[in-house]
LOFI-388108 format. One record per residue: x, y negated, z of N, C-alpha, C, O in turn. Coordinates in steps of 0.1 Angstrom, whole numbers, plus 5000, padded with zeros to 4 digits. Atoms other than C-alpha are relative to their C-alpha. Layout:
% residues N
XYZXYZXYZXYZ ...
END
This chain:
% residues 218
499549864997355271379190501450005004502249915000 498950024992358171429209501150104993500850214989 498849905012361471579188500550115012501550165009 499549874989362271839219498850104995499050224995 500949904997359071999215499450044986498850144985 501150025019357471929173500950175001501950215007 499549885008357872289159500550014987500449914980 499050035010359872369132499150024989498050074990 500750085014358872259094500450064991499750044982 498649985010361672409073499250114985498050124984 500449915005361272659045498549994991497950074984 501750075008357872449030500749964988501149854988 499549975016359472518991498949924989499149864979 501150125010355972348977500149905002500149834992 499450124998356772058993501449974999501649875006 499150115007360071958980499750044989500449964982 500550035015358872038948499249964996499049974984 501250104999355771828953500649904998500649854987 499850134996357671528968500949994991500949884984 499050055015360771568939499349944995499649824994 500850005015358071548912499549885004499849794996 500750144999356271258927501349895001501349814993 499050065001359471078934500749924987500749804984 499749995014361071158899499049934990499449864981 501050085009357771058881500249885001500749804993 500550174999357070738899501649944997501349834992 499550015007360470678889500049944987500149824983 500150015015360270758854499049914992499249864981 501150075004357070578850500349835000499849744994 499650175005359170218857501749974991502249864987 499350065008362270318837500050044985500549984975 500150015014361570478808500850064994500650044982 498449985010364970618795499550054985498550114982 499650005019365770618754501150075005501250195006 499049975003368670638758501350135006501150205017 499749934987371470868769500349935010500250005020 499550084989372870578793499150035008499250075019 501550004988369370578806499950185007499850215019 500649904993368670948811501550075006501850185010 498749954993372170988825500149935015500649995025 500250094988371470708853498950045006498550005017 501649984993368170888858499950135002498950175009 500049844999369071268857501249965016500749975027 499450054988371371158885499149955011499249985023 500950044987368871008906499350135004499650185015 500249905001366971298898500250105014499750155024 499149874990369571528914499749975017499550045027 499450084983369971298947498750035009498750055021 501149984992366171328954500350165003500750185015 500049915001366371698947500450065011499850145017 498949984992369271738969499349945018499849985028 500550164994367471468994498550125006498650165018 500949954997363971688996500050165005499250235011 499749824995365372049000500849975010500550065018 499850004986367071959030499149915008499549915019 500950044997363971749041498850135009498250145020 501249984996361771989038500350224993499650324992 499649855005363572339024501050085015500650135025 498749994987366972409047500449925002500949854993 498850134994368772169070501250055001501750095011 498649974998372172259056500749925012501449965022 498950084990373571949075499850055015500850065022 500649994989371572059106500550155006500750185018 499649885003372672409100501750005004502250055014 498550034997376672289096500349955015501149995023 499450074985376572079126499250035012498849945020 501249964988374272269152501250005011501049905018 498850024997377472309169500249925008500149935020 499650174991378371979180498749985004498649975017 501150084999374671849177499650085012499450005022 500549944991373372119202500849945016500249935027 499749984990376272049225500049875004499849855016 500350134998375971689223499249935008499149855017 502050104998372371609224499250115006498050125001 500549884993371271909244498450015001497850115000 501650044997367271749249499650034986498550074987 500449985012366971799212499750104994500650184992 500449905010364972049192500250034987499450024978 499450075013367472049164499550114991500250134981 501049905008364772339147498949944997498250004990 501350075007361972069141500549924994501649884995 499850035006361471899117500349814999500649734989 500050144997361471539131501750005006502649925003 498149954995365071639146500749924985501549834986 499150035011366271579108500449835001501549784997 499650125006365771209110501049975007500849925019 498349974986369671219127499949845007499849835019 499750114996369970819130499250005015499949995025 500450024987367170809157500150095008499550075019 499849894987368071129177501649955007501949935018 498650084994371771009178499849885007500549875017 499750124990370870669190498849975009498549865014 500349994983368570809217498449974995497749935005 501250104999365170689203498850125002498850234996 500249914991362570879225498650054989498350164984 501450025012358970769201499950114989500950184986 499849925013358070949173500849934988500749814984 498650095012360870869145499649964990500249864986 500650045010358570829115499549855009498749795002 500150164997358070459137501649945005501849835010 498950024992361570459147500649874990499949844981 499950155006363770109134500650084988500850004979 498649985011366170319109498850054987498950034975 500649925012363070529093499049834993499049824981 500850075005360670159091501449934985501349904973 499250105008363869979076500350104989500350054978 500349995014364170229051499150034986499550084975 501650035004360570179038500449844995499549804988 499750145000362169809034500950054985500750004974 499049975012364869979010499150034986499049984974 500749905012362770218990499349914991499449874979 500750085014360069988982500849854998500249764994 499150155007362469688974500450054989500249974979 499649955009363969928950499250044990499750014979 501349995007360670048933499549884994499149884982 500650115004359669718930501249934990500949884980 498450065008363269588914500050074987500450024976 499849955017362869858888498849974990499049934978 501150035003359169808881499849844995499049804986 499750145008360169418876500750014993500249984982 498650005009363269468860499550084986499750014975 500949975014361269698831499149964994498750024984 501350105003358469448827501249924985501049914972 499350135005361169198814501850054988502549984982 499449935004363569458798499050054988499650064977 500849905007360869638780499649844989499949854977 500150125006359969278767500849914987500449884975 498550025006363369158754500250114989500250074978 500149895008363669518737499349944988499949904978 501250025011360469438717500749874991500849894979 500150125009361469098705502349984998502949884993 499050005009365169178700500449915006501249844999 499050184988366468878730500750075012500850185016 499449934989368368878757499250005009498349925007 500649994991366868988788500449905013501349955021 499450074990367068658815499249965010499549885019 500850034992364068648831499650075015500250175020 499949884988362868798862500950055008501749965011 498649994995365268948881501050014993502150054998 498650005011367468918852500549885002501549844996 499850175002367568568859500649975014500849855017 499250034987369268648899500850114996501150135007 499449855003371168988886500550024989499849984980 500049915014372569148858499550124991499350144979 500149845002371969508865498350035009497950135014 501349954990368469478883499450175005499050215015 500849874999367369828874501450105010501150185019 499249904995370669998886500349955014501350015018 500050054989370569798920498850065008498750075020 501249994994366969928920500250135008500050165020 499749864991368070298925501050015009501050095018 498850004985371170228947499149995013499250065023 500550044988368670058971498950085003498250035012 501149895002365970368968501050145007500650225016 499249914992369070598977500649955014500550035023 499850034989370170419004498949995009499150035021 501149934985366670419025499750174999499150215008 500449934994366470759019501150095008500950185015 498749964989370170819035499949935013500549985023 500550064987368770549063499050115006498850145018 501749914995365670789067500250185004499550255011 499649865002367371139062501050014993501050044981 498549965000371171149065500050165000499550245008 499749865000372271469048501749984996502149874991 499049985006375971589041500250004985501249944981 499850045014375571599005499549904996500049884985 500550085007373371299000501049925003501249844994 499050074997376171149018501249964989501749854985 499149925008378471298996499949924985500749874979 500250025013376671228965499849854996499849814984 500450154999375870838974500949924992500549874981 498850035005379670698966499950024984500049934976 499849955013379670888934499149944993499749874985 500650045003376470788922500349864998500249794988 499650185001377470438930501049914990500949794986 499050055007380470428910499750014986499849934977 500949985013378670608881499349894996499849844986 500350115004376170338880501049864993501049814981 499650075005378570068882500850034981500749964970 499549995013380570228853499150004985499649974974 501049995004377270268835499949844994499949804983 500550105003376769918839500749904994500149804990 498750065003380369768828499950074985500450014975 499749935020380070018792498649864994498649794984 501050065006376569828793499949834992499549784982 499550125006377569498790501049944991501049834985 499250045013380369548768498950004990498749884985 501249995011377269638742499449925001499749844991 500550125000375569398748500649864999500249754994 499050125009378269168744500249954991500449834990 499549945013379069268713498549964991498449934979 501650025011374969218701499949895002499549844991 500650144999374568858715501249925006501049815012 498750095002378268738717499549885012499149905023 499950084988378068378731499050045010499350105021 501550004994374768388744500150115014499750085026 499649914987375668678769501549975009501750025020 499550024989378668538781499949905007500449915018 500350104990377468208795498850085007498350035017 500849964988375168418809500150105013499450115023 499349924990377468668826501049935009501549995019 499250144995379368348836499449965011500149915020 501050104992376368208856499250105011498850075023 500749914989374668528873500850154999501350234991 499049874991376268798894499350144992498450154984 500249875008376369178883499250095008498450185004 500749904989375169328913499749935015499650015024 500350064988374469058943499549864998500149754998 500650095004371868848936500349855002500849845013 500150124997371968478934498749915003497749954996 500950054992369468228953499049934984497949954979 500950085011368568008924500250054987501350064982 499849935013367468168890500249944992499649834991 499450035012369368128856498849964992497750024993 500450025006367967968834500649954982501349854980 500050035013368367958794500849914996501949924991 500450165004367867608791501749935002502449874995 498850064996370967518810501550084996502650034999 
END
C-alpha cells in the first residue's frame, strides 16, 4: 500500500486498548512483579506502551506537532494515514509498504530479543527465588540485569517502529530509572550473598553481555 494514498486510521480507541492489554499482559506473564522494585520497573513499561499505542493508533500528537515541517518537507506524503506514522521509512524515502520496510523488520529483531530475555531471565530467577541461591544461570550467567535489558530492548524496537515525541522523551528516563533500579538491586543482594555475589559481579557485566558464560565452578 502506498503511504501517499492508505487512508487514515487514527481515532480506533479499541485498539490501543486491545494492543496495551496484550502488550502489558504478555509482559506480565514473564515477569511477575512481588515486589515494589518490580511493579515500579513494570508500571513504567506499562506507561511507555500506553503512551506508544495512543499515538499508534489514537492521535498522532508527533504527526500533529510537526505537520508543519513534515508536509513541507516530504510533500508526496499522506501524513493522515496511518502508515505515514512509521516516520523512519518515510524520512529515508522508502517507497514499499513500511510494515516490510528495514527499520519496522529490525524492530521485530528488538521486541522479540527482549520478550525472550525476560521469559529466560524469569525461568532462572523464578528458580533461584524458590531455592533461596543466587541466580547465575542463563542469561544470568552473560548479564546481570537480564530482565531490565529485556524491556530497554522492547522499548527501543518500538521507537525503531513508531518514533513518537513522548516515547522519545520518555525512553532516556526510563533508562536511567531502570539502571537505578538495578544498582539499589544489587546492593540487596549483596548484602544476602556477600562473597558469593561479588566474584560474581566481578566476572559478568551489568548491562552488555559477555561472549562466554560465568560459571559457579570457577
Amino acid at each position: 500500500m502506498n503511504p501517499a494514498t492508505s487512508a487514515p486510521a487514527y481515532g480506533l480507541w479499541s485498539l490501543v486498548i486491545l494492543n496495551s492489554l496484550v502488550f502489558i499482559i504478555f509482559a506480565f506473564s514473564f515477569t511477575k512483579p512481588k515486589t515494589k522494585r518490580d511493579w515500579r520497573s513494570f508500571g513504567a513499561f506499562s506507561a511507555f506502551v500506553v503512551a506508544l499505542f495512543t499515538e499508534m493508533y489514537g492521535f498522532p500528537l508527533t504527526i500533529y506537532l510537526l505537520s508543519g515541517w513534515l508536509a513541507g518537507r516530504y510533500p508526496g506524503v499522506d501524513w493522515s494515514s496511518h502508515d505515514a506514522g512509521h516516520l523512519l521509512e518515510m524520512l529515508f524515502g522508502w517507497k514499499a509498504n513500511p510494515h516490510f520496510g528495514p527499520f519496522h523488520l529490525l524492530s521485530f529483531v528488538f521486541i522479540g530479543g527482549g520478550f525472550w530475555l525476560l521469559a529466560a531471565a524469569w525461568k532462572v530467577l523464578y528458580a533461584a527465588q524458590r531455592t533461596h541461591t543466587l541466580a547465575t544461570a542463563g542469561p544470568y550467567a552473560h548479564i546481570r540485569h537480564p530482565q531490565y535489558l529485556g524491556f530497554v530492548l522492547i522499548m527501543l524496537g518500538f521507537l525503531v517502529q513508531w518514533p513518537t515525541i513522548l516515547t522519545l522523551a520518555m525512553f532516556p528516563v526510563l533508562v536511567y530509572m531502570y539502571v537505578r533500579l538495578a544498582r539499589r538491586e544489587e546492593r540487596e543482594v549483596g548484602v544476602e550473598f556477600g562473597e558469593a555475589y561479588a566474584r560474581y559481579a566481578a566476572r559478568v557485566p551489568a548491562f552488555f553481555p559477555r561472549r562466554s558464560p560465568w560459571r559457579a565452578a570457577t
